[in-house]
C-alpha positions in Angstrom: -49.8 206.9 -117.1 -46.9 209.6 -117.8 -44.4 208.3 -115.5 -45.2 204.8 -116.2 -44.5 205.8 -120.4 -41.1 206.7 -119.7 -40.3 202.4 -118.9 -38.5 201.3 -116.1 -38.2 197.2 -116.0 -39.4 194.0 -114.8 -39.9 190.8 -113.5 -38.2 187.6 -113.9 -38.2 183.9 -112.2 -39.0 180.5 -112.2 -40.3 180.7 -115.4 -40.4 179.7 -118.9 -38.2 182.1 -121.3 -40.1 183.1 -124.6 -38.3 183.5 -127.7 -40.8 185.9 -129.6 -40.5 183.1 -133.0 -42.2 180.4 -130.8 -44.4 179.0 -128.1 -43.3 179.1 -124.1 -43.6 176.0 -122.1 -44.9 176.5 -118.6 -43.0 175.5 -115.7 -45.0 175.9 -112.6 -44.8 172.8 -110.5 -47.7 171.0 -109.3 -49.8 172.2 -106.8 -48.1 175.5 -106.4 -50.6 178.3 -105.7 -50.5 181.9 -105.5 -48.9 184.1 -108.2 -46.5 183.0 -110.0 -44.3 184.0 -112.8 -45.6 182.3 -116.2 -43.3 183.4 -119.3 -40.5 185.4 -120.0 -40.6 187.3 -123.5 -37.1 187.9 -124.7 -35.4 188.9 -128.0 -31.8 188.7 -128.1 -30.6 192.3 -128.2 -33.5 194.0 -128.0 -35.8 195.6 -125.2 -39.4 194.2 -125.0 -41.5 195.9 -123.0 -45.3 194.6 -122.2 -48.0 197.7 -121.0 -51.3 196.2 -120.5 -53.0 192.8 -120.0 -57.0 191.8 -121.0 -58.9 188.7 -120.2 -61.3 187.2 -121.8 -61.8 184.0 -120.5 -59.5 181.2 -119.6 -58.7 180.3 -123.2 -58.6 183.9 -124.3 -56.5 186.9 -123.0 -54.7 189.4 -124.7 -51.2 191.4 -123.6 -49.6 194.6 -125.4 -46.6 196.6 -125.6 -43.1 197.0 -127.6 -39.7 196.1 -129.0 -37.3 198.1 -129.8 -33.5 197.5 -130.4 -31.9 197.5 -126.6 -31.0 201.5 -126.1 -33.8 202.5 -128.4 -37.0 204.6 -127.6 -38.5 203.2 -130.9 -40.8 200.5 -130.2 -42.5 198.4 -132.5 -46.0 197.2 -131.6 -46.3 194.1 -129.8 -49.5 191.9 -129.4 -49.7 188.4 -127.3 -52.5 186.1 -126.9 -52.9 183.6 -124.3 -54.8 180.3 -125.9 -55.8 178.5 -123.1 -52.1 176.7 -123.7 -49.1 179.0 -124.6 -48.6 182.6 -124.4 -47.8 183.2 -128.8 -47.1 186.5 -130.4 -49.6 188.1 -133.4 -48.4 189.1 -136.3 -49.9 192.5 -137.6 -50.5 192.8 -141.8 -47.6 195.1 -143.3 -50.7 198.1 -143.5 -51.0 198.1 -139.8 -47.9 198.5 -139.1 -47.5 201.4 -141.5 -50.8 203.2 -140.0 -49.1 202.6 -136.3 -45.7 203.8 -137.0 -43.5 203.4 -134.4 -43.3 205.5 -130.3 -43.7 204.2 -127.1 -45.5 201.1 -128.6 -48.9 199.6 -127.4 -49.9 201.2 -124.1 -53.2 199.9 -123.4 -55.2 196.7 -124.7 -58.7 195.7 -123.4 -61.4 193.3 -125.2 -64.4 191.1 -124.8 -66.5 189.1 -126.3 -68.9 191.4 -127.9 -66.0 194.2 -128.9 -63.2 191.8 -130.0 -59.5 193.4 -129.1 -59.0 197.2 -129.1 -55.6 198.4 -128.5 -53.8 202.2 -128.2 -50.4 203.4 -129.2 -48.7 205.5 -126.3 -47.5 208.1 -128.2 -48.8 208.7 -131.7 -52.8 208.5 -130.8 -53.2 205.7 -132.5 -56.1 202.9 -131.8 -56.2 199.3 -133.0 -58.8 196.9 -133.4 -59.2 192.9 -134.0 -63.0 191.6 -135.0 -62.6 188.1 -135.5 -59.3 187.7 -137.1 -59.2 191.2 -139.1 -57.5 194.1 -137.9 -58.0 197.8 -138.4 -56.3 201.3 -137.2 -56.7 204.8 -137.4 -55.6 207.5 -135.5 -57.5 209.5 -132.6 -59.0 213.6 -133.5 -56.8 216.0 -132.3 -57.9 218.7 -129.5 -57.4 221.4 -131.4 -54.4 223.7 -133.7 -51.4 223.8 -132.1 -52.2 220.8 -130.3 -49.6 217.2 -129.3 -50.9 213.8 -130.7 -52.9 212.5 -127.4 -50.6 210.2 -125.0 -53.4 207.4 -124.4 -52.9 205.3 -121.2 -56.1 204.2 -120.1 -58.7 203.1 -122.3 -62.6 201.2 -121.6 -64.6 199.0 -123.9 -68.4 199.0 -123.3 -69.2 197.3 -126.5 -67.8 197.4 -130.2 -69.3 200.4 -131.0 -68.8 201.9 -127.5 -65.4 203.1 -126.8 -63.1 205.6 -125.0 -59.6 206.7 -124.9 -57.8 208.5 -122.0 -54.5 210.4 -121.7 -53.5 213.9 -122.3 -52.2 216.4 -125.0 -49.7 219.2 -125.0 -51.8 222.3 -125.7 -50.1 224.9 -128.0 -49.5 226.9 -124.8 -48.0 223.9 -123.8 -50.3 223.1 -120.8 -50.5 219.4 -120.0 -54.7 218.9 -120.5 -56.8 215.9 -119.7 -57.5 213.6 -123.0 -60.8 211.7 -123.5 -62.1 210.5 -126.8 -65.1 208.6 -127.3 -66.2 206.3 -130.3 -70.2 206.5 -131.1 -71.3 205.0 -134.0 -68.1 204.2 -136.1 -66.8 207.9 -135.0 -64.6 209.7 -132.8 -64.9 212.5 -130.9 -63.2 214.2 -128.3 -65.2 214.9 -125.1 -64.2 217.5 -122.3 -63.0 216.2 -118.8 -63.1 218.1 -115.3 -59.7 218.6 -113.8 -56.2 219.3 -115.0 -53.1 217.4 -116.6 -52.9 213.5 -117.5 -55.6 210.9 -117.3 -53.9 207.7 -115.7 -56.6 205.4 -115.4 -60.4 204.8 -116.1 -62.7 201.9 -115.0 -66.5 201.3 -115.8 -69.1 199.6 -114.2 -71.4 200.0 -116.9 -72.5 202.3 -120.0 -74.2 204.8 -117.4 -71.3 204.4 -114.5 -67.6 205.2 -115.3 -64.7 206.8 -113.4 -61.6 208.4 -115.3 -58.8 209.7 -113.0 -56.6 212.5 -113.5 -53.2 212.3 -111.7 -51.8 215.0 -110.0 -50.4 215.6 -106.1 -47.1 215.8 -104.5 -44.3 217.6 -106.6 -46.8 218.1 -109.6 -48.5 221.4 -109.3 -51.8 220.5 -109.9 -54.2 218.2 -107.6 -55.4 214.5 -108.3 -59.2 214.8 -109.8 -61.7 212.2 -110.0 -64.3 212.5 -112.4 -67.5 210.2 -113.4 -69.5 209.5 -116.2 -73.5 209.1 -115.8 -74.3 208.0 -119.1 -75.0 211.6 -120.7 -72.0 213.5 -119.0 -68.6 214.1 -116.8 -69.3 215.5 -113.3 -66.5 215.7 -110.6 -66.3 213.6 -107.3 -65.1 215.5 -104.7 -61.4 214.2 -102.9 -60.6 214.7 -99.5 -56.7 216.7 -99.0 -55.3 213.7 -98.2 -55.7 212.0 -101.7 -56.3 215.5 -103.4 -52.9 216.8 -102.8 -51.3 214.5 -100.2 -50.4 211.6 -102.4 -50.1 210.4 -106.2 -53.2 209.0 -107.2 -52.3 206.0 -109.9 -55.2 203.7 -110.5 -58.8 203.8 -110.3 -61.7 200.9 -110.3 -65.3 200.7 -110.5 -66.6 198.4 -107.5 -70.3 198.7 -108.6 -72.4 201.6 -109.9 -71.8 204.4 -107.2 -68.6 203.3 -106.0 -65.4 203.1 -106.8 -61.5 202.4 -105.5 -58.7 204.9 -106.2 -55.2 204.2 -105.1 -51.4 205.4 -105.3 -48.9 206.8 -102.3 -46.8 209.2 -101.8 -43.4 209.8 -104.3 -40.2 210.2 -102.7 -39.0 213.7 -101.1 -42.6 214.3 -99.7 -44.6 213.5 -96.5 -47.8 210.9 -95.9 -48.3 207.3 -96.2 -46.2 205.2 -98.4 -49.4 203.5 -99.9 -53.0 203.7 -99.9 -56.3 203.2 -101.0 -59.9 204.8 -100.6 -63.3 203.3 -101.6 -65.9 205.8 -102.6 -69.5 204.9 -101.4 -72.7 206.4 -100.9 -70.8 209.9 -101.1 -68.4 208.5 -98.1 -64.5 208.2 -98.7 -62.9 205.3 -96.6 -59.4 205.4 -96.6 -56.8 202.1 -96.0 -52.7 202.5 -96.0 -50.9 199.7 -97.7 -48.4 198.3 -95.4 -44.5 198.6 -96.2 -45.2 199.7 -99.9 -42.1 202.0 -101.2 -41.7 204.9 -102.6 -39.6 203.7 -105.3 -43.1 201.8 -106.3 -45.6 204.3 -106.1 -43.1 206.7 -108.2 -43.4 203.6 -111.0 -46.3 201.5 -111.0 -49.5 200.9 -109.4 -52.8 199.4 -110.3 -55.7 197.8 -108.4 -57.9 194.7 -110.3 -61.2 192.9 -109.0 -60.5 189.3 -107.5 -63.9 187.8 -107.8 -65.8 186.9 -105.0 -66.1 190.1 -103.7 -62.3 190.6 -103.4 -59.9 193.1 -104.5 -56.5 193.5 -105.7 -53.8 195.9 -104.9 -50.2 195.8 -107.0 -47.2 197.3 -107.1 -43.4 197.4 -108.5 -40.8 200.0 -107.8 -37.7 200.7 -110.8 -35.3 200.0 -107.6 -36.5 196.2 -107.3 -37.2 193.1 -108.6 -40.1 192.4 -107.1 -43.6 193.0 -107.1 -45.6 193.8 -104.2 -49.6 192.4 -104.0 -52.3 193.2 -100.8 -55.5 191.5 -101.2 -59.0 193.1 -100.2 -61.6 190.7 -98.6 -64.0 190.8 -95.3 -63.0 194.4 -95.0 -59.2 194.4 -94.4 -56.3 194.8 -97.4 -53.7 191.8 -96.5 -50.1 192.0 -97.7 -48.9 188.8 -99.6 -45.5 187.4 -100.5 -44.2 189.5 -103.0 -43.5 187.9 -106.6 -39.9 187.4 -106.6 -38.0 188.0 -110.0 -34.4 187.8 -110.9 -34.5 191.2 -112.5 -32.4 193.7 -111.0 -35.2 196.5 -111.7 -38.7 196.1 -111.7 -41.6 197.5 -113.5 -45.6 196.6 -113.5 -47.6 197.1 -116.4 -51.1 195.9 -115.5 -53.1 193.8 -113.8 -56.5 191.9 -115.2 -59.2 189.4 -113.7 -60.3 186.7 -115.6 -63.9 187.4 -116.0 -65.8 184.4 -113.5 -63.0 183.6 -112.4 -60.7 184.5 -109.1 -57.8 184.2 -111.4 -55.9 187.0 -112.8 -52.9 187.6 -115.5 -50.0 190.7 -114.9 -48.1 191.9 -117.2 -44.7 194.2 -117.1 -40.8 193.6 -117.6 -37.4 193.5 -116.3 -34.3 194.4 -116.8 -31.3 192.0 -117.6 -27.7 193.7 -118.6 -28.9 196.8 -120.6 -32.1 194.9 -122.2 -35.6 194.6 -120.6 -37.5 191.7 -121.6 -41.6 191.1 -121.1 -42.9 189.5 -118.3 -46.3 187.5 -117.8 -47.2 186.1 -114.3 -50.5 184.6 -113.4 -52.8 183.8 -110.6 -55.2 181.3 -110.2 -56.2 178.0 -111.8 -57.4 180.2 -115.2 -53.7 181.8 -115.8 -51.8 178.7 -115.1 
């Protein structure tokens, strides 16, 4: 997401603190439930920043992001993987690396079982992919002469051979325009989007149901778009004002093949609730508001995630706290939870992701202590322990 590129920080608690040349130990005490903060990822004197989170299964999951010396804007890529046991840091071959270069570092990661790990850079357009225990990179098609490297921030993974990027690109006019990439049969190509400015988020249900969302709203110019994909092509899904123009739409997930959740608030300086989010069924929009949600969060980070039996998820963390904020869908009604409570005296979210059959779930961000940020991983659930 555009705002969520430019880092603010996160988390921090009861938790076990990561030096990135070794293994964490878990501290969570017996019988504690709910989420919890699970590791800390911290390099002395540098900022470490952690973007995105993928699952799976309880013995597998995946987190992404960067280091860069503290003050820096040069991040290096950083990959973690979650064994069942210990949170440990990958090391990437020297070639990697050089086809990577360094930006914003790793902004999204997703994987499966069938696809192995794919990864995107945030700034050079570059993707990254683990089969087994080799890696690969290359870098995404450009839209056209003229044109900015694509900012990716959203990515989904049908299968191995079935995958797309999402972001935007600076045109040479230099209009913001929506990004979308798709790989078919070892290849890349770029793949026009309804609607205007950055893609934030995308979700799929399936290879014939996907939903890609294009921020916009409040103090933009330019109106939130929600676009989905029926197996052949892109076709816009209509919003009602008050999520069209009347809030900052962040996130957006598939609930099953013709419906989907979209979510976000209000920034500061403008009117409407703080937070909300709408489910998009049998061409009906059903809108909730999140109770006492912030501005300070929805201007930072927001992102919804399936719980598993039918439940929902709803996160979010605001650069003026350290804290994260979680509501909890079931039986019809979103339910406010304790909030995750860090040491950190800013706060930023990166991502949230179930653990497929499970109800558990792994989240991912970082926060900031003195002038450094360092990576946080907190879990849910008897599957992120």
């Amino acid at each position: 997401m555009p705002t969520q590129l430019l880092r603010a920080a996160l988390l921090g608690s009861a938790a076990s603190v990561l030096a990135l040349s070794g293994a964490a130990v878990p501290v969570r005490a017996a019988g504690v439930t709910g989420w919890h903060v699970r590791d800390i990822i911290s390099v002395p004197g540098d900022s470490v920043q952690l973007n995105s989170v993928a699952a799976v299964s309880a013995t597998d999951a995946w987190a992404a992001g960067g280091i860069a010396p503290a003050g820096l804007l040069s991040f290096q890529p950083l990959i973690m993987h979650w064994n069942g046991a210990a949170w440990q840091r990958m090391s990437l071959p020297g070639r990697i690396l050089a086809t990577l270069g360094t930006g914003q570092g790793l902004s999204v990661i997703r994987a499966s079982r069938g696809s192995g790990v794919w990864a995107f850079d945030g700034l050079a357009g570059s993707w990254l992919h683990r089969a087994g225990s080799h890696w690969t990179a290359g870098r995404l098609p450009v839209r056209g002469a003229g044109s900015s490297r694509p900012v990716i921030s959203a990515a989904v993974v049908i299968s191995r051979a079935n995958v797309w990027a999402f972001g935007f690109a600076v045109t040479a006019a230099g209009r913001v325009a929506p990004y979308a990439a798709h790989l078919r049969r070892g290849i890349w190509r770029l793949v026009a989007l309804p609607g205007a400015g950055a893609v934030t988020a995308a979700s799929a249900f399936s290879r014939a149901s996907m939903w890609a969302l294009t921020s916009g709203g409040p103090q933009t110019g330019t109106a939130n778009a929600l676009a989905h994909w029926n197996g052949r092509q892109w076709s816009p899904v209509s919003l009602p004002a008050s999520l069209a123009t009347g809030a900052r739409l962040y996130s957006v997930l598939a609930a099953g093949p013709d419906s989907a959740w979209a979510g976000g608030g209000r920034p500061a300086g403008s009117t409407g609730p703080p937070g909300a989010v709408a489910l998009w069924k049998a061409g009906i929009w059903r809108v909730w508001r999140l109770r006492r949600m912030t501005t300070s969060e929805v201007n930072v980070g927001f992102h919804l995630a399936a719980g598993g039996h039918g439940g929902f998820w709803a996160a979010a963390a605001g650069s003026g706290r350290g804290n994260w904020r979680m509501w909890h869908y079931t039986g019809g009604q979103w339910t406010r939870l304790p909030a995750v409570r860090t040491a950190g005296r800013h706060a930023y979210l990166g991502d949230v992701a179930r653990v497929p059959r499970t109800a558990s779930l792994w989240a991912v961000g970082e926060r900031t202590v003195g002038h450094a940020d360092q990576g946080v991983i907190a879990g849910y659930g008897p599957a992120a322990p």
